[in-house]
C-alpha positions as a Python dict, from the first residue, in 0.01 Angstrom:
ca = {
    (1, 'X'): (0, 0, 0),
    (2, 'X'): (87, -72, 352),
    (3, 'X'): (-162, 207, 460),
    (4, 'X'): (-430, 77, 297),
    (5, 'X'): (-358, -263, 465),
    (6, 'X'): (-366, -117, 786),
    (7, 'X'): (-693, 60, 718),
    (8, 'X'): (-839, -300, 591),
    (9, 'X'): (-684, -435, 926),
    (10, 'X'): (-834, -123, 1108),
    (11, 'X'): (-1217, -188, 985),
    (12, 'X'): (-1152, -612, 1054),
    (13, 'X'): (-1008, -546, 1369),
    (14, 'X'): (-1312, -342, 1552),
    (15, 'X'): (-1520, -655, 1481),
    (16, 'X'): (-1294, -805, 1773),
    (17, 'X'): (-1465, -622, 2070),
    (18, 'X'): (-1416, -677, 2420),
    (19, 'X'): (-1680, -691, 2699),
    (20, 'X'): (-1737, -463, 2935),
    (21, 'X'): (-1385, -248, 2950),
    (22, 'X'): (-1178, -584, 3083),
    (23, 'X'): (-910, -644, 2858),
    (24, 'X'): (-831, -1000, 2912),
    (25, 'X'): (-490, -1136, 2969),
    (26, 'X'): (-271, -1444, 2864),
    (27, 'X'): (-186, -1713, 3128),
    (28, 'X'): (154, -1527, 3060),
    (29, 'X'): (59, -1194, 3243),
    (30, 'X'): (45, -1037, 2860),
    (31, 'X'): (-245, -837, 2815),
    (32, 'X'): (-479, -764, 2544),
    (33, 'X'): (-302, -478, 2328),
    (34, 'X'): (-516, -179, 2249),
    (35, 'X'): (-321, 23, 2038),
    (36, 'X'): (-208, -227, 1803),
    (37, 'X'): (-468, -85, 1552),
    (38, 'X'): (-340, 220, 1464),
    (39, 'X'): (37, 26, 1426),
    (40, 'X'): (203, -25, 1023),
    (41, 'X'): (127, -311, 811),
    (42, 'X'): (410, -529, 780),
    (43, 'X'): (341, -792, 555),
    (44, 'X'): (8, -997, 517),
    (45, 'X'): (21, -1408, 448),
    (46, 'X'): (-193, -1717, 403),
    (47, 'X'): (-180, -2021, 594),
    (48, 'X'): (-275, -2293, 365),
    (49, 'X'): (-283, -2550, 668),
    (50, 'X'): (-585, -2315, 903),
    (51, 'X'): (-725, -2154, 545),
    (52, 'X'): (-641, -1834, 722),
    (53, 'X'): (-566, -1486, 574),
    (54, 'X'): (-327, -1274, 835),
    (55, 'X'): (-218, -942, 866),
    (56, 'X'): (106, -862, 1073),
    (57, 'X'): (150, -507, 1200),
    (58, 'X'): (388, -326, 1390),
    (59, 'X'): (475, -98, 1633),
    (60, 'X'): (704, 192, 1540),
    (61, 'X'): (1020, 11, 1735),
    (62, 'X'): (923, -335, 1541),
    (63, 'X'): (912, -83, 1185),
    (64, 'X'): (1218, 74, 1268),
    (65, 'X'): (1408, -236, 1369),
    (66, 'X'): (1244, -430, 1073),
    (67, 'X'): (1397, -97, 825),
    (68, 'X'): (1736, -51, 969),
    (69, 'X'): (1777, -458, 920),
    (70, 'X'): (1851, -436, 1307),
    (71, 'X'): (1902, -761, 1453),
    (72, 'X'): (1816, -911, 1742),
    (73, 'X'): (1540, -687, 1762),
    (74, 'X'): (1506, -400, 2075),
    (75, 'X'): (1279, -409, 2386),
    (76, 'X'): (983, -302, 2361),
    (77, 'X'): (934, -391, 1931),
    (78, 'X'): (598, -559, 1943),
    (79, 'X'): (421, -691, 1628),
    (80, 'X'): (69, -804, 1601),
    (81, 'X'): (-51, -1079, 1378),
    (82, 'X'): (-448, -1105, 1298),
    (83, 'X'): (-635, -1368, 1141),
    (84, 'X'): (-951, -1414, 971),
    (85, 'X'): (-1057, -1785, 794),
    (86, 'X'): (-1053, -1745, 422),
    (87, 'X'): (-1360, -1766, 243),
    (88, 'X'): (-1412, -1668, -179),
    (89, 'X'): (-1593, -1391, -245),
    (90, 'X'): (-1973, -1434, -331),
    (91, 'X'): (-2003, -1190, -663),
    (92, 'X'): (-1608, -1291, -732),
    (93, 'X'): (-1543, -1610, -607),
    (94, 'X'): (-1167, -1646, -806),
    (95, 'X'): (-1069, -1394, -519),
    (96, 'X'): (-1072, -1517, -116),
    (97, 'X'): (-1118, -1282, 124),
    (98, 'X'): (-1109, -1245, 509),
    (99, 'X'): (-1401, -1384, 672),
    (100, 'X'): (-1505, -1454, 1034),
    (101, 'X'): (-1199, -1314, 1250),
    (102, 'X'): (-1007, -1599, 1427),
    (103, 'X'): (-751, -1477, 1632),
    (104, 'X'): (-504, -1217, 1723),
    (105, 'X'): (-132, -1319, 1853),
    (106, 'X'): (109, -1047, 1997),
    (107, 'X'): (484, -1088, 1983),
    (108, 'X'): (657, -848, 2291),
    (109, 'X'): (1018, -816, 2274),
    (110, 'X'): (1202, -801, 2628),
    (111, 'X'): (1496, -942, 2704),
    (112, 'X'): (1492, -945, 3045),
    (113, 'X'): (1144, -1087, 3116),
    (114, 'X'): (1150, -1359, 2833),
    (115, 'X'): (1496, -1444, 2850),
    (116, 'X'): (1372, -1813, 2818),
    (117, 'X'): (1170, -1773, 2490),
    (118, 'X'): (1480, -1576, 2310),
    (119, 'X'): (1384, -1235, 2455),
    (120, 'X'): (1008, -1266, 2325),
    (121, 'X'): (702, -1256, 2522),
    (122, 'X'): (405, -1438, 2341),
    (123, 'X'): (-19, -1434, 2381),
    (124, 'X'): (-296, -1525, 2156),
    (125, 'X'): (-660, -1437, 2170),
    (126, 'X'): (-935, -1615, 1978),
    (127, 'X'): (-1237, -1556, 1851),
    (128, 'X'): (-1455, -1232, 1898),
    (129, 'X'): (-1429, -1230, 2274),
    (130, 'X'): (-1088, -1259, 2287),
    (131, 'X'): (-1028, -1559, 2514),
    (132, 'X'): (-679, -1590, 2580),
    (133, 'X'): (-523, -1874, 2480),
    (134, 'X'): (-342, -2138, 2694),
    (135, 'X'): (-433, -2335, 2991),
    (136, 'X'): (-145, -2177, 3192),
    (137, 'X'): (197, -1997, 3096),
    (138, 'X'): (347, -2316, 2974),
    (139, 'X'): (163, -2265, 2636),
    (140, 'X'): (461, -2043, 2532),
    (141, 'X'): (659, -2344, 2436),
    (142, 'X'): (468, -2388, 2161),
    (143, 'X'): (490, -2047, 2034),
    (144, 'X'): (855, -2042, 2045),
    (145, 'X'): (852, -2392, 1936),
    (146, 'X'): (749, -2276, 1594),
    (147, 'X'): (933, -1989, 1583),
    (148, 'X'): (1290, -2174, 1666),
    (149, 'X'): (1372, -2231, 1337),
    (150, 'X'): (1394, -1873, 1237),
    (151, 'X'): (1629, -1785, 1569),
    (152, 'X'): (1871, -1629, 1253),
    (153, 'X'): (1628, -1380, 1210),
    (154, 'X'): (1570, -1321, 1605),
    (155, 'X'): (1267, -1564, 1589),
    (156, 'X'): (1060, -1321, 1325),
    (157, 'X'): (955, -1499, 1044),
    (158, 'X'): (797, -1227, 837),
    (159, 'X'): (985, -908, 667),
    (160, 'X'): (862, -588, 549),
    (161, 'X'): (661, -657, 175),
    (162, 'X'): (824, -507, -93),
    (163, 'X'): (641, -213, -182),
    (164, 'X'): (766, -3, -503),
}
């Protein structure tokens, strides 16, 4: 199951192209991550407030972490979240499936460098040219903003689906 999420998150992703080789970068100094797309499905979840469907990944640290139940999480475990705006299917419109991509957000654990955000570095590109989000590096407080009231859980909201 969580392989065939990742492949579904594999073929959305590549709609997200970049221009010519740039990656961009958040007001943060956190750049564009390449390799998320061949990372592990996580869990996937629906925003009912931005009608968005969203696949989190992660890297092998994030996996391993997420596993082992480790808490607070260890440099360098990185998740990925992507999001597409929900739309029904034409020929089977009970289901709703990902449509235009909206965004991707990264999530960079690092103790040292975020200390202020609880250890996590944050960035968010939108749309299919990836324009970093945030007029300058203060946009973080909103990011952690939301994520303060999971701190328990090392400011992580989702855990691995259950997958028999």
């Amino acid at each position: 199951m969580k392989r065939i999420l990742a492949a579904i998150a594999l073929t959305l992703a590549g709609t997200a192209a970049t221009g010519a080789g740039e990656l961009p970068v958040a007001p943060n100094g956190i750049a564009y991550l390449t390799g998320y797309r061949s990372w592990e499905a996580v869990a996937p979840s629906y925003r009912d407030d931005k009608g968005q469907i969203r696949l989190i990944l992660g890297n092998p640290t994030a996996l391993k972490a997420l596993r082992e139940g480790t808490r607070p999480f260890p440099d360098g475990a990185t998740f990925a979240k992507l999001a597409w705006n929900a739309e029904k299917l034409p020929k089977f419109p009970v289901a709703t499936v990902p449509g235009p991509f909206a965004q991707v957000e990264f999530m960079v654990k690092d103790g040292t460098k975020f200390k202020a955000t609880g250890g996590w570095g944050f960035a968010r590109f939108v749309g299919k040219e990836l324009r970093p989000y945030g007029k300058d590096p203060s946009f973080v407080r909103e990011c952690f903003g939301c994520h303060t009231p999971v701190k328990d859980n090392d400011f992580i909201f989702t855990h691995l689906a259950t997958v028999p």
